[in-house]
C-alpha atoms as one frame of an Amber mdcrd trajectory, in Angstrom:
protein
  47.226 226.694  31.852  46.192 230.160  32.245  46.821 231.174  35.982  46.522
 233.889  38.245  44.346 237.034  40.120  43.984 239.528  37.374  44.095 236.934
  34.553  40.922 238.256  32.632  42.292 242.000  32.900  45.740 240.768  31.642
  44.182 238.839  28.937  41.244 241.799  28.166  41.351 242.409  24.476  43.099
 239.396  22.847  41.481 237.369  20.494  39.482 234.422  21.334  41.309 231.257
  22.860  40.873 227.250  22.388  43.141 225.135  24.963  47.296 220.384  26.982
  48.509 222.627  29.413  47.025 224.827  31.447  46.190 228.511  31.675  45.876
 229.274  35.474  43.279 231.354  36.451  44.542 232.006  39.719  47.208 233.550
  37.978  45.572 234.840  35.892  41.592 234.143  36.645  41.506 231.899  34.235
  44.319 228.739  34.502  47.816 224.148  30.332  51.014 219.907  30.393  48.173
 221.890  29.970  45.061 226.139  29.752  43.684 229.275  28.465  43.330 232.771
  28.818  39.821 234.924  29.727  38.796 235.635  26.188  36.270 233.357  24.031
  36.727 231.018  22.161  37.224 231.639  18.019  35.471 231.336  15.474  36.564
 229.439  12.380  37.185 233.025  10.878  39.372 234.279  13.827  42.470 233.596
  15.381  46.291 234.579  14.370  46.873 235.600  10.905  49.156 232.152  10.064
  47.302 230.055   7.472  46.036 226.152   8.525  49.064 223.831   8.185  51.898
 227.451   8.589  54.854 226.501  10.177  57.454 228.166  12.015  60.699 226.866
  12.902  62.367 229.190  15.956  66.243 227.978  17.448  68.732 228.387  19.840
  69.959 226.281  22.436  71.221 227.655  25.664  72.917 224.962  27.760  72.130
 224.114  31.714  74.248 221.694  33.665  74.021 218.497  35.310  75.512 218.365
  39.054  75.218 215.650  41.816  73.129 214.071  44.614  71.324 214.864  47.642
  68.381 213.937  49.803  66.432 216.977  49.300  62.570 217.397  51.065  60.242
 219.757  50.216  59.103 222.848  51.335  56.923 223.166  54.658  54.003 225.259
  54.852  51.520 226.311  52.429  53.088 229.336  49.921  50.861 231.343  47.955
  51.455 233.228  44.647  50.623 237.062  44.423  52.324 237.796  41.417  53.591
 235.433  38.794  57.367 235.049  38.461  58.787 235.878  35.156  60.863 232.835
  33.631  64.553 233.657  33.095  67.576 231.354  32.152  67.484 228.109  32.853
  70.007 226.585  34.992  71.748 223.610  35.738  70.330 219.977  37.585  71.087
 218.163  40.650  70.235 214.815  41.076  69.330 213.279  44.859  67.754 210.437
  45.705  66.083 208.686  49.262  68.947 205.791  49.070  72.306 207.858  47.683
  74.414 208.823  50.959  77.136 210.239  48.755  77.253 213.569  46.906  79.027
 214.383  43.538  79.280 217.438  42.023  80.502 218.953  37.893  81.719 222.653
  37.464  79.447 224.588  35.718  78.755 227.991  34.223  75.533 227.549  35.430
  74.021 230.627  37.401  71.364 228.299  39.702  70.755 224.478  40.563  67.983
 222.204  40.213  67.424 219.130  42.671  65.811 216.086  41.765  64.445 214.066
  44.853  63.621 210.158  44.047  61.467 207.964  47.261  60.908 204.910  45.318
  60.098 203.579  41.879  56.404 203.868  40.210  53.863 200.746  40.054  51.655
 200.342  37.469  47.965 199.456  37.967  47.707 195.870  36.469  47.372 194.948
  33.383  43.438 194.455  33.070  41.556 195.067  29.912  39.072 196.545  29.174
  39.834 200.203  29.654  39.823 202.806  27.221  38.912 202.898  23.612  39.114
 200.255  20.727  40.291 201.586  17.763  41.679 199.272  14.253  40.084 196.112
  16.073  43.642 196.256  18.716  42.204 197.449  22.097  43.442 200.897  22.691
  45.388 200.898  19.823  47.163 204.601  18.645  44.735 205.813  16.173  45.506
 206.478  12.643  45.083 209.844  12.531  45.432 212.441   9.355  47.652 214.596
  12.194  50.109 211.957  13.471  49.968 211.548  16.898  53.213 210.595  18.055
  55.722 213.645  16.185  55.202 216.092  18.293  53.277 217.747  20.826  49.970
 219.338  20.344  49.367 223.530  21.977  47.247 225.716  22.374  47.639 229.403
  21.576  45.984 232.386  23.256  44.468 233.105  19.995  42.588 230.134  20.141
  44.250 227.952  17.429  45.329 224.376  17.925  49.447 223.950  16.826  52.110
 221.450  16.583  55.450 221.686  18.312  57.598 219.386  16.809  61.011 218.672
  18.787  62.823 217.454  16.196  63.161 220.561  14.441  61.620 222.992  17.345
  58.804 224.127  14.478  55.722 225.261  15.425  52.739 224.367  12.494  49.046
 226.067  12.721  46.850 223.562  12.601  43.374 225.315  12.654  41.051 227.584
  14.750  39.398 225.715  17.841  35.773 226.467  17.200  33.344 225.152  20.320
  30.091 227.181  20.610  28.855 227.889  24.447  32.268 227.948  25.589  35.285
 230.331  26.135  38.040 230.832  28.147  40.284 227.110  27.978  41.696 226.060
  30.824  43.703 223.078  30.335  43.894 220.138  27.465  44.895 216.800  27.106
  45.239 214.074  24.236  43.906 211.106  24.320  45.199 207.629  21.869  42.069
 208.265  19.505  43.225 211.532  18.363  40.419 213.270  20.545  41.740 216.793
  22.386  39.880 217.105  25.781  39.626 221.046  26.589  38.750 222.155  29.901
  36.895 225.376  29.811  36.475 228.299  32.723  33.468 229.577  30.910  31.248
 227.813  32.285  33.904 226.494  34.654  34.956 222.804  34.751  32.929 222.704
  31.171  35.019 219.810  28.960  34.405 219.627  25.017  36.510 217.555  22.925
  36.625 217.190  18.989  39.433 215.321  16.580  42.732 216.948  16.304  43.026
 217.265  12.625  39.577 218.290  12.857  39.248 221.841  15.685  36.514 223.381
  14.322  34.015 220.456  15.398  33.818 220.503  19.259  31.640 217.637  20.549
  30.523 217.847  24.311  31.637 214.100  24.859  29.736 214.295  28.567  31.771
 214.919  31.513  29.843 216.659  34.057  31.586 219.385  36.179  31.747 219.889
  39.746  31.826 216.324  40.355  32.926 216.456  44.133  33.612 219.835  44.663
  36.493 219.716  41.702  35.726 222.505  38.807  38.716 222.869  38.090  41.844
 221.207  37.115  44.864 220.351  35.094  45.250 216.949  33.083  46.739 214.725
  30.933  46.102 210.907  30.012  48.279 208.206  31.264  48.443 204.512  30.345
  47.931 202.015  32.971  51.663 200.472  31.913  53.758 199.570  29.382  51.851
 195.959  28.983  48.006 197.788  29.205  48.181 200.864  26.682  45.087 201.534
  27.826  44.623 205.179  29.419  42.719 207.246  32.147  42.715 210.728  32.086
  44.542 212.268  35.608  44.169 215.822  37.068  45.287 217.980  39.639  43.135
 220.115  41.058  42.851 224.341  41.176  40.501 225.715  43.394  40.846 229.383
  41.689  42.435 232.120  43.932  45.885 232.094  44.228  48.134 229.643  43.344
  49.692 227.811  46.014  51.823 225.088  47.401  51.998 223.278  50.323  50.747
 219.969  52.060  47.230 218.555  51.020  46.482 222.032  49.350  45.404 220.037
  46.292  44.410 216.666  45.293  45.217 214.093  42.105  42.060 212.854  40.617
  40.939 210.861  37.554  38.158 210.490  35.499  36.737 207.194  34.982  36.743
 206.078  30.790  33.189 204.184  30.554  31.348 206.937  32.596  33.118 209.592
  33.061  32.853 209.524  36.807  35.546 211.726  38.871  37.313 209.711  41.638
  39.641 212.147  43.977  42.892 209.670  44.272  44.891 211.300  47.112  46.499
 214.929  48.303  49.082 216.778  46.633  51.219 219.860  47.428  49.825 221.924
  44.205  46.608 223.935  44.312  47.606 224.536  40.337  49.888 222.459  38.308
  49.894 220.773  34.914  50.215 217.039  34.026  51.793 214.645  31.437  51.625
 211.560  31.512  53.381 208.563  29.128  52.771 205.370  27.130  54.849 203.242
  30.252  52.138 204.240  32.864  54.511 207.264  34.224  52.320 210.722  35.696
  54.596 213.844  35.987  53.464 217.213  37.754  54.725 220.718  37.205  53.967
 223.345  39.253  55.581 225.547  42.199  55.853 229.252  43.563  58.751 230.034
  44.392  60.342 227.715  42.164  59.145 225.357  39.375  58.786 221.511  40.095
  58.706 218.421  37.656  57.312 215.671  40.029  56.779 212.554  39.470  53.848
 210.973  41.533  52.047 207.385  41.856  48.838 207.343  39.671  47.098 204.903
  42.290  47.870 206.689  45.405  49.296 209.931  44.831  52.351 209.456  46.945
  54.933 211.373  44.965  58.318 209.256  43.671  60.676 212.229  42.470  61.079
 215.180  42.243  63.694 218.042  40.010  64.057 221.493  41.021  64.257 224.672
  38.772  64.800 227.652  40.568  64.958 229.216  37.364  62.217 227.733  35.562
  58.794 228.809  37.517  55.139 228.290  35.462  54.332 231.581  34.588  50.671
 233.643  33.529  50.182 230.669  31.000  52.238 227.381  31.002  52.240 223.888
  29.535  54.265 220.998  28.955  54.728 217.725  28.146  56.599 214.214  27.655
  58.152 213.292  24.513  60.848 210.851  23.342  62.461 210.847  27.060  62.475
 214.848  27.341  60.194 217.034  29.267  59.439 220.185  27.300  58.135 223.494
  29.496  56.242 225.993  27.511  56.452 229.297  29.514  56.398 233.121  28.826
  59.327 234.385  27.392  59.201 238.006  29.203  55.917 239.516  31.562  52.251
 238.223  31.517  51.373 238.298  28.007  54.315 237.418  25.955  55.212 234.564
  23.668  56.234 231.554  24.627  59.795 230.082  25.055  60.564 226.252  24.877
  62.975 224.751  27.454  63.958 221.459  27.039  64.532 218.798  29.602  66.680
 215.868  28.837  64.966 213.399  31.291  66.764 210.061  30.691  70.366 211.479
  29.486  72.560 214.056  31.101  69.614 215.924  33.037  70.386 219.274  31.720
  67.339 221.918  30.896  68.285 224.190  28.086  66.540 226.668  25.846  65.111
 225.169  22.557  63.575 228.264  21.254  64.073 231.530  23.069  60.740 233.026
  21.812  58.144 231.106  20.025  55.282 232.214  16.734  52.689 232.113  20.116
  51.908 232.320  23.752  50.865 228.547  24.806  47.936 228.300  27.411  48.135
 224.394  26.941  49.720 221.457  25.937  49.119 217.416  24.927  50.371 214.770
  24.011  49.519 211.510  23.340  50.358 208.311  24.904  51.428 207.161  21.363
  54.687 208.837  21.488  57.915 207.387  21.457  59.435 206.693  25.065  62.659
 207.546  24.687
């Protein structure tokens, strides 16, 4: 996601841009766990000088901590975003939930805290059939794809090429200029089980093309049509109904361009039906701007925030949010993504001011809770970010 007032003069002169996270356009006029930047999309001639299939590997590890419980709310009142916050060091995690009355706590070196509030547990939506695609005669079977879907997590540069972060190694690999004629400016992307990317365009706004993954140079307008109850825009991701149905929806959260903000009801969860394509608006949320990943268990996560970044957690039937984790030191910046992989959440955000290349933080999500650096500054700036449901759990 590419986000922010002033996005298309902070993005004026870079090279053309394809799009799973999301470039917020609020932040930076044009919004990506998504995204994209205000320039058009490439050609199969353009982009960043790495060759198809280039990859960089970029280290270091900077460690957070992991600290106690406490039944944390959020934040009343709606907040709005002027300029965008510049990520620094992560810090450490605390850990509260609705039913722990007692409070722990670990020395650190950590300069901040993060909280993590839990309400409740998630519930699935059933386990009916019928949903989704058929691939390999298994219904919604994980497609065999020539780009594997479940080693690593698929970005989007600035430049308009599609890449591969791989956690295992923290490499980035250049898998090929995004090529989709009559669009520009990505917004947001997600990943679906058949290999297909889903890129949400601001130019024209709300405009969704999708083509293969080891295959971005043929877009294919697969028939979404925008505006579909007053939503243009928004962040998304696909998430499986549960861990018995595989089958997946694609989820959003909406941005109503201006400012980012946060607050109660300022934005709304929606999905997008599979067979025709049909938006439903599920409930409110407090992001107007926020990126989305979503896992092969039937788990949807949020991240968003103003005056500091928030992974949520939040009911894909009802939108009633079931946790929540803090970074006061992690806020999405200009352009943001991330996404879910093996158990770990990993935040792609700009390593210094609007403009510069991303840095990887890390997120161990089922083991000690601590966010760390990965790579301090990656080969690219990341407007978005997917993955697919196909990936490992944990």
């Amino acid at each position: 996601m590419v986000r922010g007032v002033g996005i298309v003069a902070a993005l004026a002169g870079m090279a053309a841009m394809g799009a799973c996270s999301m470039p917020n356009p609020a932040w930076v006029d044009v919004w990506g766990s998504g995204g994209g930047s205000d320039s058009t999309v490439a050609t199969a001639s353009e982009g960043s000088s790495s060759g198809v299939g280039a990859t960089t590997s970029v280290g270091g590890s900077e460690s957070g901590s992991s600290g106690g419980m406490s039944s944390t709310t959020g934040d009343p009142g709606t907040t709005t975003l002027d300029v965008t916050a510049t990520d620094t060091m992560t810090g450490g995690v605390t850990t509260s939930t609705s039913d722990a009355t007692t409070s722990t706590s670990d020395a650190t070196t950590s300069t901040s805290d993060a909280t993590t509030s839990t309400s409740g547990s998630s519930t699935g939506e059933g386990t009916t059939t019928g949903e989704g695609t058929t691939t390999g005669g298994l219904e919604c079977a994980c497609a065999d794809s020539e780009v594997p879907l479940d080693d690593g997590i698929f970005v989007l540069s600035d430049d308009a090429h599609l890449w591969k972060f791989r956690p295992g190694d923290d490499s980035f690999e250049d898998l090929g200029a995004i090529v989709c004629p009559g669009v520009s400016a990505p917004f947001s992307m997600a990943v679906d089980r058949t290999g297909q990317a889903w890129v949400m365009f601001n130019q024209p706004a709300g405009a969704i093309r999708s083509f293969d993954v080891d295959k971005p140079y043929a877009c294919a307008d697969p028939g979404y049509v925008a505006g579909q109850q007053g939503v243009v825009r928004f962040g998304m991701a696909f998430v499986s109904q549960d861990i018995e149905n595989p089958c997946e929806k694609l989820h959003g959260n909406t941005y109503n361009g201006g400012k980012i903000s946060e607050g109660p009801g300022v934005g709304s969860l929606i999905r997008v039906e599979p067979d025709d394509l049909k938006l439903q608006i599920v409930g409110p949320t407090t992001f107007n701007g926020a990126e989305l990943t979503g896992t092969g268990d039937g788990r949807l996560f949020l991240f968003g925030g103003v005056k500091k970044g928030k992974l949520v957690e939040v009911d894909k039937t009802t939108a009633e949010y079931i946790g929540e984790t803090d970074f006061p030191n992690l806020l999405p910046t200009s352009a943001f993504a991330f996404a879910f992989f093996a158990g770990d959440f990993y935040f792609f955000t700009e390593s210094g001011g609007p403009g510069s290349k991303s840095k990887v933080s890390r997120y161990d999500y089922d083991g000690d809770q601590k966010l760390t650096t990965a790579v301090a500054k990656g080969p690219v700036r990341v407007v978005g970010a997917g993955v697919s449901t196909c990936v490992p759990l944990g």
